[in-house]
C-alpha positions in Angstrom: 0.6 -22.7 -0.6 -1.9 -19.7 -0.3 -4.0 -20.3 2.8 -6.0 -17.3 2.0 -9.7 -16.8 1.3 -10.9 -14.7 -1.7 -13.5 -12.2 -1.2 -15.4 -9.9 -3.4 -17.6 -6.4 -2.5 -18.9 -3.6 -4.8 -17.8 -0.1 -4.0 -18.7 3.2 -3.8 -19.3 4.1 -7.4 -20.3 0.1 -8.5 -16.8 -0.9 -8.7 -15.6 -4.7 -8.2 -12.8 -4.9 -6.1 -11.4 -8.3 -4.3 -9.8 -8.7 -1.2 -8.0 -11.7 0.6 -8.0 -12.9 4.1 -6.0 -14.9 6.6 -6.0 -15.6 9.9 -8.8 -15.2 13.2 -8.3 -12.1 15.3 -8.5 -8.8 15.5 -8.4 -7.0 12.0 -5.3 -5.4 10.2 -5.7 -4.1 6.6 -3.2 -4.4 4.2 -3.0 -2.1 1.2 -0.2 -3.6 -1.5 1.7 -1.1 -3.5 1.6 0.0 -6.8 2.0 -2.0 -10.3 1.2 -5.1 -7.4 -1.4 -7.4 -5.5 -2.1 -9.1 -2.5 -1.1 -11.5 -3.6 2.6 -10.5 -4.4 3.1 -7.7 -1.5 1.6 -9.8 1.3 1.1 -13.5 0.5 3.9 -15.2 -1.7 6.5 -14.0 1.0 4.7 -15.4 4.2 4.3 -11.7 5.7 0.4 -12.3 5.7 1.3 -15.5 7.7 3.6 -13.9 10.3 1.4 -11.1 10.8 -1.6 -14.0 11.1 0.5 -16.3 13.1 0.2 -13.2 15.9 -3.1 -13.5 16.3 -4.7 -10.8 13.5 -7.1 -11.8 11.1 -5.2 -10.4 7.5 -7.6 -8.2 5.3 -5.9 -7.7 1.9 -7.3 -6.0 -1.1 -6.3 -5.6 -4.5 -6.2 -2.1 -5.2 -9.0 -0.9 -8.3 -6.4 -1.2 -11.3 -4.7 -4.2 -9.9 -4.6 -7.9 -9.7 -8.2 -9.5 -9.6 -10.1 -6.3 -8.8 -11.9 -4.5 -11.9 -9.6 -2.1 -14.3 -11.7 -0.2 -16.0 -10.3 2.1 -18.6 -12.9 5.1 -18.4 -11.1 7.9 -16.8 -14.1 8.6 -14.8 -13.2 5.6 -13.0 -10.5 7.4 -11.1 -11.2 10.3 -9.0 -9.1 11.9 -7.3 -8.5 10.0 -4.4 -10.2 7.0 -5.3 -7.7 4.3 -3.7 -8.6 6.0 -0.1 -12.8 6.1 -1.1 -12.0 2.2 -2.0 -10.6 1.4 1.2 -13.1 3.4 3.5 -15.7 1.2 0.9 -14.3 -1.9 2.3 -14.1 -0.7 6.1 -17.5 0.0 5.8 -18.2 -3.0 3.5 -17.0 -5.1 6.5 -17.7 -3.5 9.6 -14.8 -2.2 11.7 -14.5 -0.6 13.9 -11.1 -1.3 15.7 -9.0 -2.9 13.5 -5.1 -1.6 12.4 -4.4 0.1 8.8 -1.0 -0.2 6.8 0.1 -0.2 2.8 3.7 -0.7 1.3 4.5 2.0 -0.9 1.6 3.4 -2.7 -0.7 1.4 -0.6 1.1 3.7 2.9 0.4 6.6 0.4 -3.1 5.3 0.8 -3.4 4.8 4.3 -2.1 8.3 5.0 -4.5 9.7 2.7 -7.8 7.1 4.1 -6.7 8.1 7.9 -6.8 11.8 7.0 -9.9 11.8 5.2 -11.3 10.1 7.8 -10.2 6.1 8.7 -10.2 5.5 12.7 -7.1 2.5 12.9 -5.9 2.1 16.1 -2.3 1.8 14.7 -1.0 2.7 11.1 1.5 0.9 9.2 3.6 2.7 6.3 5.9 0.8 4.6 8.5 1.5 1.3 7.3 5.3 1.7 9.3 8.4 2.7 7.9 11.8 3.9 8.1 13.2 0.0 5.8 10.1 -1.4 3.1 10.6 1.3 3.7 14.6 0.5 3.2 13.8 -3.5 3.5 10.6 -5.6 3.7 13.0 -8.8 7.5 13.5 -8.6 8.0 10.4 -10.5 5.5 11.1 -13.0 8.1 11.0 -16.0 8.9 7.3 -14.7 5.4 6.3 -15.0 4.0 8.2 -17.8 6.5 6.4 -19.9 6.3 2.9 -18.9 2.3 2.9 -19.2 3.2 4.2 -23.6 4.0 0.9 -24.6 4.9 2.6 -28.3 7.6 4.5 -26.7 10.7 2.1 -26.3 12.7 2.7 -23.3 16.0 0.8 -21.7 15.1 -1.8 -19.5 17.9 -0.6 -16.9 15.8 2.4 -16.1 13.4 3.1 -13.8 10.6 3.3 -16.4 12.0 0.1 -17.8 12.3 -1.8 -14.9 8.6 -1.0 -14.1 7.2 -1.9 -17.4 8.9 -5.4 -16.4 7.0 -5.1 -13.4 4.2 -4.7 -14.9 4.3 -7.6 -17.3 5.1 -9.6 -14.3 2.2 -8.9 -12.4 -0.3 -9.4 -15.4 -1.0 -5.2 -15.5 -3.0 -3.2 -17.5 -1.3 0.2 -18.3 -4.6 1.9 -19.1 -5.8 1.1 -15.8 -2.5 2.2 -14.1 -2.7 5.2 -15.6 -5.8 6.1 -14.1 -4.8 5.1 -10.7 -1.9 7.4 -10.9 -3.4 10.0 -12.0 -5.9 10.0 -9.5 -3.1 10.3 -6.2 -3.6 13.9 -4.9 -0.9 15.8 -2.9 -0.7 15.6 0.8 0.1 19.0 3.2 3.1 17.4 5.7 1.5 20.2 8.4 -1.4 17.9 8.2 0.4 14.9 9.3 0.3 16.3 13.0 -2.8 14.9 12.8 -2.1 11.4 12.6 -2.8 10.7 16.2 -2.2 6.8 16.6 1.4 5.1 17.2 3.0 4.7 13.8 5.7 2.4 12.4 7.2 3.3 9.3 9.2 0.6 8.1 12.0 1.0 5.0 14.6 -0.5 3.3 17.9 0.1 4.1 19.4 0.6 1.0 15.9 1.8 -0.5 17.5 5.3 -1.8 14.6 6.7 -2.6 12.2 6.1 0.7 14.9 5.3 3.5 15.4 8.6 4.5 11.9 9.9 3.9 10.9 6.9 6.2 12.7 7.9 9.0 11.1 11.5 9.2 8.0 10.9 8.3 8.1 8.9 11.6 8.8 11.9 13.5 6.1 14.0 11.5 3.7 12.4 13.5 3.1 12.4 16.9 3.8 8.7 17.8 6.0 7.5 14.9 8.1 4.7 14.8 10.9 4.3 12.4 12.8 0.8 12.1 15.3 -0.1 9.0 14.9 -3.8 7.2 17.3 -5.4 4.8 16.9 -4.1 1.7 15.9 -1.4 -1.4 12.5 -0.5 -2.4 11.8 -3.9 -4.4 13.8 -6.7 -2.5 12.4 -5.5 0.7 9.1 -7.1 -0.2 10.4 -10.5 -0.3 12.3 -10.0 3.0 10.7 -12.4 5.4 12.3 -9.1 7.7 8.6 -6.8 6.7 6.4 -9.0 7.7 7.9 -9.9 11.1 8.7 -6.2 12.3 4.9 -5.4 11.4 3.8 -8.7 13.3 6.3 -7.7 16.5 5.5 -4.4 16.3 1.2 -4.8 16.3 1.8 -7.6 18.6 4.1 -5.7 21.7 2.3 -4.6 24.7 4.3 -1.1 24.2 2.5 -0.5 20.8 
């Protein structure tokens, strides 16, 4: 059953977005990955309630594109960089100060990208991303671009197919991800050095594409952390293994 409390703030530029909660403590931020929600990345699989269980009060927001927050198809709507002006919307939008920021996938994208424009967390979480997705998303751009053309028939065992499943699962609207993922912009790796707080980069074990990435992306920073789960880049999410590493690891005296 989802414990969770359903929020809503305007953003920068007038935009809807919604966020979840769960838990009393101090504040983490969650920031789900792409074609998803909250409500898939962090709630269904009880990693929201491990991390809670800790202590932390769970701050989870649908991304602008996704799940119950607005999609708007105006390609104004997506800046570059919009998904890190939305999150530092709702830091602001709620107050923190010293709270903790993480994201699976797009949403670690996203945290890399709100820290180095700016975000203070004390600790930073990226999960399902290697070194070359923080560095830029667009390398998959031929996977994307043809699962949002839903004239253009493609074989539901490739990756474009498998994500146009994805996104009929998850109730999305490919106008809307379009925009998104056209707004991701690329990230220098010399900038990474400045990424100052202890990191934990988390990945799949048999997630191909992110595993190795993972690994030295936590040593592009100056206090990274690298630990493997069960898993590739999809059935890691429903591991109950995510959301316990990121609750032991926020929760240990040593972090």
């Amino acid at each position: 059953m989802d414990q969770t409390t359903r929020h809503q703030f305007t953003s920068f530029d007038g935009t809807q977005l919604v966020w979840r909660e769960l838990g009393d403590g101090r504040p983490v931020v969650l920031i789900h990955g792409f074609v998803s929600n909250a409500l898939t990345n962090w709630i269904r699989y009880g990693h929201a309630e491990a991390i809670a269980e800790q202590g932390f009060r769970v701050i989870m927001p649908d991304l602008r594109g996704h799940g119950d927050s607005a999609q708007p198809h105006d390609a104004a709507a997506y800046p570059p960089d919009v998904l890190a002006m939305d999150g530092a919307a709702l830091v602001e939008h709620l107050g923190l100060t010293d709270y903790d920021l993480g994201g699976y996938s797009l949403g670690a994208h996203t945290t890399i990208r709100m820290v180095l424009r700016g975000a203070r967390p004390a600790h930073v979480i990226t999960a399902g991303m290697g070194l070359a997705g923080i560095e830029n998303l667009k390398t998959r751009d031929d996977v994307y671009e043809t699962a949002f053309d839903l004239d253009q028939e493609v074989d539901k065992r490739s990756a474009a197919g498998k994500a146009r499943i994805f996104m009929r699962q998850t109730g999305s609207d490919p106008v809307a991800l379009r925009g998104v993922w056209r707004s991701s912009v690329r990230t220098d790796p010399a900038e990474l050095a400045k990424v100052s707080q202890p990191l934990l980069a988390v990945c799949g074990a048999q997630d191909d594409d992110h595993r190795e990435g993972a690994e030295r992306l936590a040593h592009a920073v100056p206090h990274g952390t690298f630990v493997e789960i069960p898993g590739n880049h999809m059935s890691a999410v429903a591991d109950r293994a995510l959301g316990r590493t990121i609750a032991d690891w926020l929760g240990s005296p040593d972090t």
